[in-house]
N, C-alpha and C positions, 0 to 999 in steps of 0.2 A: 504494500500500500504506500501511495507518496506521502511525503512529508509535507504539512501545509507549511510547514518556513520555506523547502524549496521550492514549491510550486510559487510566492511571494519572491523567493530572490529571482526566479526564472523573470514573474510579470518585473518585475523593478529592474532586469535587464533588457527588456525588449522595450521598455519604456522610456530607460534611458538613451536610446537610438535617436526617440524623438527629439530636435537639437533645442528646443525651447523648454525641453525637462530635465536636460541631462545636469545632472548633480540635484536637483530638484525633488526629488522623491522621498518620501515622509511614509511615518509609520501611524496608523490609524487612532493609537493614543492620544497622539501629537493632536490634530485635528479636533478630536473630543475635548480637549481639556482647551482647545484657542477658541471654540463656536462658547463652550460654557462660558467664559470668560468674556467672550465680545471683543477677542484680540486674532484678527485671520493672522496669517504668514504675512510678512514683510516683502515678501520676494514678490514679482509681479506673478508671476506662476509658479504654481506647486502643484504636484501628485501625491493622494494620499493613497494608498492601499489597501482594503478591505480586505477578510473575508467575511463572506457575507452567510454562508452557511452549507451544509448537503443535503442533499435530494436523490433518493431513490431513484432509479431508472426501471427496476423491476421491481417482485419479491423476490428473487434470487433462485437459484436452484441448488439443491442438498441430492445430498446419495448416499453411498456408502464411505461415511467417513473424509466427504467433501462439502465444502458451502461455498458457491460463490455469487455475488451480487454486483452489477453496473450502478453505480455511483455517479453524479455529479456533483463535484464541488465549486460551488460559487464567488465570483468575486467580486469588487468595484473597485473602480478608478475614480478615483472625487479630485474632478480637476477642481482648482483654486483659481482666479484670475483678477487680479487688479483693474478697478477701474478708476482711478483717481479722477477728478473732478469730474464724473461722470453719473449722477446720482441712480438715472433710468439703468445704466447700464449699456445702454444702447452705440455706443460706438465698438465695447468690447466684443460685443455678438459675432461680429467675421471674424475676427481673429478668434475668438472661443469655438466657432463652429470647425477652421481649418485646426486646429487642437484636436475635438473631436475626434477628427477625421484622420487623421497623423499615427495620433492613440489605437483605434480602430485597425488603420494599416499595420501595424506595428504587431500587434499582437494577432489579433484574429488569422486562425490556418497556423500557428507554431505553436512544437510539442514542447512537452514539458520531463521530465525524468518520472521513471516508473506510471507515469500514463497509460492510458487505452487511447484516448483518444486528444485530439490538438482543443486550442483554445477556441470558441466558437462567441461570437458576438452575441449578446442578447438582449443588447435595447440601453438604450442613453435617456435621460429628462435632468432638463433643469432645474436644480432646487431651489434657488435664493438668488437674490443680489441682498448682500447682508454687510453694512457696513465696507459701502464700497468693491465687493467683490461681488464677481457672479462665481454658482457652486454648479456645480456641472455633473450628474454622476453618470460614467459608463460601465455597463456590466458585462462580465464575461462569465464563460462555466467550462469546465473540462471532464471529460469523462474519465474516469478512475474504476477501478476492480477489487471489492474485498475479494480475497481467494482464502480460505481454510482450511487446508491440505491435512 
């Protein structure tokens, strides 16, 4: 079964590709304790990290002395984006949507270590313009295999 820190270091490598995130990438803590606070990142963009949880793919199948079950494990990308003196938000929009879509490129179709299957897209929405920034989340999920030998 994969490791959820490697399948995290894998996203936080194919993320780093992207040239407006590279070094830029945060741990889901991090984010948590800046929204409680009412303080984003400084930096004009940042990637936070998620996981966001697993989902069955079946019931699995058992036999003699075997169990195994298709998994998805889930994740998000919570882009971060500055928009100083921009209260609507509205100028950072193109530049948040070519983010998206970078994001998107970047990851969606690559595998991950002890995987079944590659990362697959599975839906972005905006959350906020919250003190200046717009929050952006993208998801992704990878197929995984418990085996019970």
């Amino acid at each position: 079964m994969a490791d959820p820190l490697d399948m995290l270091a894998k996203l936080g490598t194919l993320i780093g590709s992207v040239p407006d995130l590279k070094n830029r990438i945060e741990q889901v803590a991090d984010l948590a304790e800046l929204i409680k606070r009412g303080a984003l990142p400084n930096t004009p963009v940042t990637a936070y990290l998620v996981p966001t949880g697993l989902r069955p793919r079946s019931e699995g199948d058992a036999g003699a002395g075997y169990f195994t079950q298709s998994v998805d494990e889930h994740f998000a990308i919570v882009l971060v984006l500055r928009t100083a003196a921009d209260v609507t938000g509205a100028k950072g929009l193109p530049k948040l949507n070519k983010l998206v879509w970078q994001v998107i490129e970047a990851v969606a179709g690559s595998d991950a270590p002890d995987a079944v299957g590659v990362f697959r897209f599975g839906g972005g929405q905006l959350h906020s313009l919250t003190a200046g920034a717009l929050i952006y989340q993208v998801n992704f999920s990878i197929q995984l295999q418990i085996r019970n030998l």
